[in-house]
Phi, psi and omega in degrees: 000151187262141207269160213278306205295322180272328158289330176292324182258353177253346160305336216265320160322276176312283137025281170317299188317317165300306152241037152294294167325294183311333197249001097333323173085147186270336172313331196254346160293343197259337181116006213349052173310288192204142178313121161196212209272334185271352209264316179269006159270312197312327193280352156313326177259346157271331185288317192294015112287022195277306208293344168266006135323299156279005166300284159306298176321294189314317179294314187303330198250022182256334177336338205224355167267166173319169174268357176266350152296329223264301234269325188275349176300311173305286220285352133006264186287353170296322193252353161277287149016268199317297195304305173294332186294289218303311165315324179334283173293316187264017163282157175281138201284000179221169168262160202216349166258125159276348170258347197214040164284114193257136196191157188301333179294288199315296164341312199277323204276291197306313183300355164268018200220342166259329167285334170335294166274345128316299163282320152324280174321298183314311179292333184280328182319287174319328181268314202277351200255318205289304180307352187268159168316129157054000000 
């Protein structure tokens, strides 16, 4: 299992990396010539890292709890994480339903946005279930 310090600092990386990328922009990573093939993989490859942004948040605020909150949080997030990048990548880069566009943004927001509270839940479940007496 990976230790609070090294998911806390390589989420915390990653993170910066995402958002540098993001506040630079892909037109301008791209050379910023002309709309092509690097503007939609770069943007593929930031969203499709999104989720270890609440990945860090989450790791920050378990930093500092017992381990066995850290620890029912984690083995979690081993299967959400791998799970939510990949739904990510295989979402389509544009949508074709106008009432239901399922598209790498809308994939990347909900599934960080069901892991949060999931994991919330999970962490409060897990601190208040652990603390009690015998």
């Amino acid at each position: 299992m990976i230790s609070k310090k090294t998911l806390l600092w390589s989420s915390g990386i990653i993170t910066a990396i995402l958002i540098i990328l993001n506040w630079i922009g892909t037109f301008k990573l791209c050379g910023g010539q002309e709309y092509g093939q690097c503007m939609d993989f770069s943007y593929s490859l930031i969203i499709g890292f999104f989720p270890v942004i609440p990945l860090f948040i989450l790791s920050f605020i378990t930093y500092k709890m017992r381990e066995e909150v850290y620890r029912a949080w984690l083995r979690f997030s081993y299967v959400w994480i791998p799970l939510s990048m990949i739904l990510i990548f295989l979402a389509p880069q544009y949508a074709s339903d106008w009432m239901f566009p399922i598209e790498k943004g809308t994939v990347a927001f909900f599934s960080s946005l069901l892991f949060i509270i999931i994991s919330l839940l999970l962490i409060i479940w897990k601190y208040f279930s652990s603390r009690r007496p015998g």
